[in-house]
C-alpha positions in Angstrom: 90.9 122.7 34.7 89.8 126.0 35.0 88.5 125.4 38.5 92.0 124.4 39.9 92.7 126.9 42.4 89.2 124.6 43.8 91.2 121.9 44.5 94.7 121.3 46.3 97.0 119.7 43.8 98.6 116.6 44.1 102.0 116.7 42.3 102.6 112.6 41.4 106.4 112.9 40.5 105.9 109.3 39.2 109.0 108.2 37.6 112.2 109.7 37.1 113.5 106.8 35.2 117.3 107.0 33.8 120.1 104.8 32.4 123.2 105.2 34.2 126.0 103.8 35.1 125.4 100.5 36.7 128.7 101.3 39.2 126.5 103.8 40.6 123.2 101.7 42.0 123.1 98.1 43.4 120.9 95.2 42.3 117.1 95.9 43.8 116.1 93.8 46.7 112.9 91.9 45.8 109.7 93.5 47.4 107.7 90.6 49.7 104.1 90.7 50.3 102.1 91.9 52.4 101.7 90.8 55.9 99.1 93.2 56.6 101.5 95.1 58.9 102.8 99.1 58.7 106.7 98.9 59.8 108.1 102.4 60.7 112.2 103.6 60.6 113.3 106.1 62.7 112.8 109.9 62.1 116.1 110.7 59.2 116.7 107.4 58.2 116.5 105.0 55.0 114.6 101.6 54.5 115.9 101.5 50.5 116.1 99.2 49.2 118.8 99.5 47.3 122.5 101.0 48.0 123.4 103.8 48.7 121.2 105.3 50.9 120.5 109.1 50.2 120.9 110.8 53.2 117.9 113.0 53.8 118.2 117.1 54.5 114.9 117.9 55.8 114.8 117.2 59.6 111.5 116.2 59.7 111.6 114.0 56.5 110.6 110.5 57.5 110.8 106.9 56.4 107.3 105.8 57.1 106.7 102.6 55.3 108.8 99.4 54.3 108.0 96.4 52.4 107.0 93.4 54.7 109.4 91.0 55.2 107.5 87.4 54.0 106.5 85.7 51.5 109.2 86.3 48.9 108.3 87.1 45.7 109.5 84.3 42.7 111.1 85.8 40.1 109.0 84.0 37.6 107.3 86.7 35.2 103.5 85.1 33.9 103.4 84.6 30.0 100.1 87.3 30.0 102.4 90.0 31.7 105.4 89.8 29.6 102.8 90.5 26.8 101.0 92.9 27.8 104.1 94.9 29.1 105.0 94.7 24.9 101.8 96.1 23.9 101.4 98.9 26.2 105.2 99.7 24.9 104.1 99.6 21.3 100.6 100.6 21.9 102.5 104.6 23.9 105.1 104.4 21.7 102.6 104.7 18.7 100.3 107.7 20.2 103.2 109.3 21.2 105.4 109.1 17.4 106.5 112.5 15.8 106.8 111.9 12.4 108.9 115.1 12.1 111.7 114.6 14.5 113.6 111.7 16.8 110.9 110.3 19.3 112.2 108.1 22.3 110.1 106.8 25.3 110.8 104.1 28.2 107.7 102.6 28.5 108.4 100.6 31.2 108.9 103.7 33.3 105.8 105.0 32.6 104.2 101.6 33.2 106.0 101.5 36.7 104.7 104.9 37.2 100.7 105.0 36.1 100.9 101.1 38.0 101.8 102.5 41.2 99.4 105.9 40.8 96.5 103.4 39.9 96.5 101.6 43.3 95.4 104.6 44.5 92.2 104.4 41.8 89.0 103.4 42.4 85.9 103.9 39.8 85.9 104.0 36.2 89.1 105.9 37.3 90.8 102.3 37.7 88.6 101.2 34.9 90.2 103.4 32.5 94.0 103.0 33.9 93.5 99.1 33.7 92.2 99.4 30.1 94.9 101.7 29.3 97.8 99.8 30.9 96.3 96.6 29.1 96.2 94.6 32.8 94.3 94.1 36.3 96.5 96.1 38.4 96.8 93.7 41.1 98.4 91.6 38.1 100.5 94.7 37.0 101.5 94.4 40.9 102.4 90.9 40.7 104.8 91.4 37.6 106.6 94.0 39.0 107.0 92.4 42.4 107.9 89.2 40.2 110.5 91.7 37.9 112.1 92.9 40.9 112.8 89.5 41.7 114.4 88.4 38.9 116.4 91.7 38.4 117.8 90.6 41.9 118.6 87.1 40.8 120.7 88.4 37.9 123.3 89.3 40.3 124.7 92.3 39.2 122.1 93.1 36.4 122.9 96.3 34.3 119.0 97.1 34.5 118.0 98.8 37.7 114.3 99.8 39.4 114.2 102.0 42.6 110.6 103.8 43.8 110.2 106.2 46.5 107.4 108.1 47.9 107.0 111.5 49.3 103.5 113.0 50.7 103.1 116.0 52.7 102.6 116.5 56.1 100.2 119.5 55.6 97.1 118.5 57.9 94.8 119.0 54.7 95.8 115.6 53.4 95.6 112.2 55.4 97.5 109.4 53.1 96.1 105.8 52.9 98.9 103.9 54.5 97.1 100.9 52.7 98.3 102.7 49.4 101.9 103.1 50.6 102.1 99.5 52.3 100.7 98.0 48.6 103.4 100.4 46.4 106.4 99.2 49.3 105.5 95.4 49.2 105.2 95.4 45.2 107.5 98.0 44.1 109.9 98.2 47.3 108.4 101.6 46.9 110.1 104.0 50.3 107.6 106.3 51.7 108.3 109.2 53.1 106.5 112.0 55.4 108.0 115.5 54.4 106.8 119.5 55.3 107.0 119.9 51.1 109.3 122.6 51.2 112.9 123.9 50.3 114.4 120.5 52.0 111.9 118.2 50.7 112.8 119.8 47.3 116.5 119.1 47.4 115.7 115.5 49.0 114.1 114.7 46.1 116.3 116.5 43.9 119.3 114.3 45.8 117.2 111.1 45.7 116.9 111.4 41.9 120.3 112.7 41.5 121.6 109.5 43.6 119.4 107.0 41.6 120.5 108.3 38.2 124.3 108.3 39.3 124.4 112.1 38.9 122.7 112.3 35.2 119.3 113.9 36.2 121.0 116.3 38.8 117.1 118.0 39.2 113.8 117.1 38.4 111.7 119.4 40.2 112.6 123.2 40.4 109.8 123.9 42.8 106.9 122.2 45.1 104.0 123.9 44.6 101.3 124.4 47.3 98.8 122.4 45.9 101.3 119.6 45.8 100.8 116.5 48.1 102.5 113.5 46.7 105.3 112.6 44.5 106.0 109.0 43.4 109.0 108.6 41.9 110.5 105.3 39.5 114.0 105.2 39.1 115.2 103.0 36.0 118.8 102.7 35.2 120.7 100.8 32.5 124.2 101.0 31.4 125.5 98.2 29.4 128.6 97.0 27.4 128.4 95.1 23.9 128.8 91.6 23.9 131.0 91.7 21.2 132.3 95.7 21.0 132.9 97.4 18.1 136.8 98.3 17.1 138.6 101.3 16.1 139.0 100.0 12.2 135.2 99.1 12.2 134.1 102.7 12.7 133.6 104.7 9.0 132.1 108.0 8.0 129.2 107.6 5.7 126.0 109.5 4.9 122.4 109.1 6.4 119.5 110.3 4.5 117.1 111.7 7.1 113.3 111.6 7.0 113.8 115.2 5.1 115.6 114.1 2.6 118.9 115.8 3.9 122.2 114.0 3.9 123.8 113.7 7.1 127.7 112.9 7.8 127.8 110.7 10.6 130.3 107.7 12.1 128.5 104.1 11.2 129.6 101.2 13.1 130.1 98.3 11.0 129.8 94.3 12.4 128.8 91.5 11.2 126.0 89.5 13.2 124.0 86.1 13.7 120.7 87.3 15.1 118.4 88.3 11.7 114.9 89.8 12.4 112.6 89.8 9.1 108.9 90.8 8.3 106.7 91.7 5.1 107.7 95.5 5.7 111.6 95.4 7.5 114.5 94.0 8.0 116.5 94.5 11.4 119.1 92.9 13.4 119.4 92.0 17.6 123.0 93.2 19.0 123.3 91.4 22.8 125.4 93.0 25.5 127.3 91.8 27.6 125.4 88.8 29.7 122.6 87.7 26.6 119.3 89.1 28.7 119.5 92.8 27.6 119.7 93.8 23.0 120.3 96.5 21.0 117.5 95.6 18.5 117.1 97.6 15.0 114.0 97.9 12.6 114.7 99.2 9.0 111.5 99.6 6.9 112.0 98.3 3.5 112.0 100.8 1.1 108.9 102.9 0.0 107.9 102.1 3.8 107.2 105.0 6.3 108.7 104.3 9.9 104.8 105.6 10.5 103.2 103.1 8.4 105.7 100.4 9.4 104.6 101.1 12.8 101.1 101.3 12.5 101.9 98.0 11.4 102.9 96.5 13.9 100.9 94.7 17.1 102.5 93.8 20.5 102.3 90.0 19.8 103.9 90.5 16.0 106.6 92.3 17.9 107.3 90.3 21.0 106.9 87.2 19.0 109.7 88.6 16.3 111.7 89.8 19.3 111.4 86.4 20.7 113.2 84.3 18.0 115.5 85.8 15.5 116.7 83.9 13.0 120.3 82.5 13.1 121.5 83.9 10.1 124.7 86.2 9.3 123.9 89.7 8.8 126.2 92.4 7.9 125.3 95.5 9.5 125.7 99.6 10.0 124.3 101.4 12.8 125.2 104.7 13.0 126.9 106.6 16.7 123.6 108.5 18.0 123.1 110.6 20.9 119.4 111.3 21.0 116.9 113.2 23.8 113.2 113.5 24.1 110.4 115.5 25.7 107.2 115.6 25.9 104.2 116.2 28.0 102.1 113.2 28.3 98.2 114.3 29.0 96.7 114.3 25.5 98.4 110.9 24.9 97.3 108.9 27.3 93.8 110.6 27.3 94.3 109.5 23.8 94.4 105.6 24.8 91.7 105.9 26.7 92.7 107.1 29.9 90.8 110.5 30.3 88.7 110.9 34.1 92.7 110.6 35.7 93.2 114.0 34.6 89.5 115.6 35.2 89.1 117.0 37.9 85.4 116.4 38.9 85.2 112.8 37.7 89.1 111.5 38.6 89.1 108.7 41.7 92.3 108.8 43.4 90.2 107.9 46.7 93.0 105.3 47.9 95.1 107.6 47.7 94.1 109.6 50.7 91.9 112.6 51.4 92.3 116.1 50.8 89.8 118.6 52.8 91.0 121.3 50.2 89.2 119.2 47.3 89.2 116.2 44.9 92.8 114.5 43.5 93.3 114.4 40.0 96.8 114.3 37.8 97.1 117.6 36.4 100.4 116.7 34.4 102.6 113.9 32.9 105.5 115.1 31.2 108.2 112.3 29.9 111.9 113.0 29.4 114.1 110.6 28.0 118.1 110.2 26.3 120.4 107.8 24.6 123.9 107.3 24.1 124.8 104.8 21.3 128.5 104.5 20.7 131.4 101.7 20.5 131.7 100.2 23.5 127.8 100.2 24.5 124.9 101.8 25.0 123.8 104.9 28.1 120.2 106.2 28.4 118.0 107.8 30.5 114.3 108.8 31.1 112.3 110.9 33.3 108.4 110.9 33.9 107.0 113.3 36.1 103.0 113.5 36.4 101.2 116.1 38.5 98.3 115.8 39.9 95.9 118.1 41.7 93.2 118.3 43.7 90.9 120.5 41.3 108.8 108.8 30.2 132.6 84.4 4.9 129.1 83.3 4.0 127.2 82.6 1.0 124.7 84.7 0.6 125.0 86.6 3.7 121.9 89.2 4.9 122.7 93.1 4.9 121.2 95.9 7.1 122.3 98.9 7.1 120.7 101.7 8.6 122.1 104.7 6.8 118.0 106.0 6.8 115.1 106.2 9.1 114.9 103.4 11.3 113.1 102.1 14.6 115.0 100.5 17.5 114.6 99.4 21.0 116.2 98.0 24.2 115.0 95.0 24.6 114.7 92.0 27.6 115.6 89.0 26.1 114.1 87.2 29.7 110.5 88.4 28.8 110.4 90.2 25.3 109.6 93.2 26.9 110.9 96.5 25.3 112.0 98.9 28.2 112.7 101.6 25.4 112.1 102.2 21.9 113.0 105.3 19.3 112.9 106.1 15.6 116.2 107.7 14.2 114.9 110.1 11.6 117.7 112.6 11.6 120.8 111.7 13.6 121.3 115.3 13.2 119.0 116.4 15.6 
């Protein structure tokens, strides 16, 4: 916006989503609903939800909202949800492909992100957002509350969801304590009251840091003035194999990338039960350790693009697939991967519909809060993401940041071996929901 020295910017750090070592962050605490009340912590203290507390820097940094205490949510996640959660993940995952290089996104960090920022819409602002994200967001607020839940029923789950909030204390911008009471009940979302400067930096540098068990050390280098909120989504995930792969079972090979070049790379080699099958691919589901949470692999038959396979593809054919693999022996290769991704998100989800949130005259963020200095708008979404394949299990991370301103022996036995382009995701088992998918084009990369 050419006009955006107009307008004081509201900086929405909305997710800084990572998989990490599960050692390093506790089961979440279900969010309860709403009582209608606005509990306050003392000045320097904590109301996370989740263990261990970051201890705060900034003197004046405090804990202003918590989640109210009835009403606890079921952990029961509604048919409709699940689904649409699968084809808002396909549905990104497709505008955001680069057929010339390794693309990975978490969708449901981003979801957790532009869910939380669109309690704040109002207009065809929220009109837009809810068409985008596929779902009412008071339903999108019921799921996650309802996720939350049944993350914390699984004990000590490998997946992880933290959310925090940080608005300035700048006398130009009043908050909606509404909007942080609605983001604390449904997403156990932390607010907190800061002076947005050098300590409120490192806070949320040391909140993020905490979350992500030390893997995203920094996400912000600087708060600019214009800067009045950040929302932040912490997903972490560190699993082991169910059944891990051995020493003797690891072999060089070649992969032909998208390019046509041969790679050298170590393929893991197994043999497994879960087959997936459509007109266009073959794949396979490898479980960790528990059954909820796959490794789940897409190899387009040949003469098939990984584009045109997934152009292919809707969110029911997927889920539905995902849902109910065949029982069928499958040898397989999939090859060790690290892989890392950014991008900035504003043309994409423009793209899918989602264009007043980042203009400046027409964006409602009037829940929110007010700003004397002009009107909110997200100015930037950028999406960082990496993944770790190896024998023992599987590490990835993701951050989202968007910025906003006020203007993430048998016979016949089946084969898949994915020594060439392929798609794969990280799947829940619970609710078919993938959390992140990628295409391996060149493991070279």
């Amino acid at each position: 916006m050419k006009q955006k020295k107009l307008w004081c910017a509201l900086s929405l750090l909305l997710s800084a989503a990572m998989l990490l070592n599960f050692a390093g962050c506790a089961a979440t605490t279900p969010p309860a609903a709403s009582n209608g009340t606005n509990a306050q912590t003392e000045p320097g203290t904590s109301n996370t939800l989740n263990a261990p507390v970051v201890k705060m820097a900034s003197v004046n940094l405090m804990a202003d909202v918590k989640p109210s205490q009835t009403d606890k949510a079921s952990g029961a996640i509604p048919a409709e949800s699940s689904a649409a959660a699968a084809d808002f993940a396909l549905r990104l995952f497709r505008a955001g492909y680069d057929s010339e290089k390794n693309t990975l996104i978490s969708p449901l960090s981003v979801l957790s992100a532009l869910a939380m920022t669109a309690n704040g819409a109002d207009g065809i602002t929220l009109t837009q957002m809810e068409s985008t994200l596929g779902l009412r967001r008071d339903l999108w607020n019921e799921f996650f509350r309802s996720y939350l839940a049944a993350l914390a029923e699984d004990g000590k789950s490998p997946l992880h969801l933290a959310n925090a909030i940080w608005f300035t204390s700048d006398s130009r911008f009043t908050v909606n304590r509404d909007f942080l009471q609605t983001n604390a009940d449904y997403y156990g979302a932390d607010a907190f009251r800061a002076p947005f400067d050098d300590t409120t930096l490192k806070d949320i540098n040391d909140w993020v840091n905490n979350e992500t068990d030390g893997m995203i050390p920094e996400i912000l280098d600087e708060i600019p003035p214009e800067a009045l909120m950040y929302l932040v989504n912490a997903l972490a995930f560190d699993a082991k194999w169910e059944h891990p792969y051995n020493e003797y079972s690891v072999q060089s090979g070649k992969f032909t990338a998208a390019n046509g070049a041969a790679r050298t790379v170590d393929f893991m080699y197994s043999e497994e039960h879960a087959y997936l099958e459509d007109s266009k691919a073959t794949g396979f589901v490898k479980y960790y350790q528990g059954g909820r949470y796959a490794f789940a692999a897409l190899l387009p038959n040949e003469g098939v693009s990984v584009e045109d396979y997934l152009a292919s593809l809707s969110g029911e054919a997927l889920q539905a697939m995902l849902a109910a693999p065949r029982y069928e022996t499958v040898y397989t290769s999939l090859p060790k991967f690290e892989a890392e991704w950014s991008a900035e998100l504003n043309e994409l989800l423009e793209s899918m519909g989602m264009t007043a949130a980042f203009d400046g005259f027409q964006a409602d963020f009037s829940g929110l809060g007010i700003s004397t200095a002009g009107n909110i708008y997200i100015s930037r979404v950028i999406h960082k993401t990496f993944i770790s394949v190896a024998e023992d299990g599987t590490r990835a991370g993701a951050a989202t940041l968007v910025e906003a301103s006020d203007e993430a022996a048998v016979e016949n036995p089946k084969q898949v071996y994915l020594d060439r382009p392929f798609v794969y995701m990280l799947i829940d088992c619970q609710t078919g929901i993938p959390f992140f998918i990628g295409t391996m084009l060149d493991p070279a990369e």
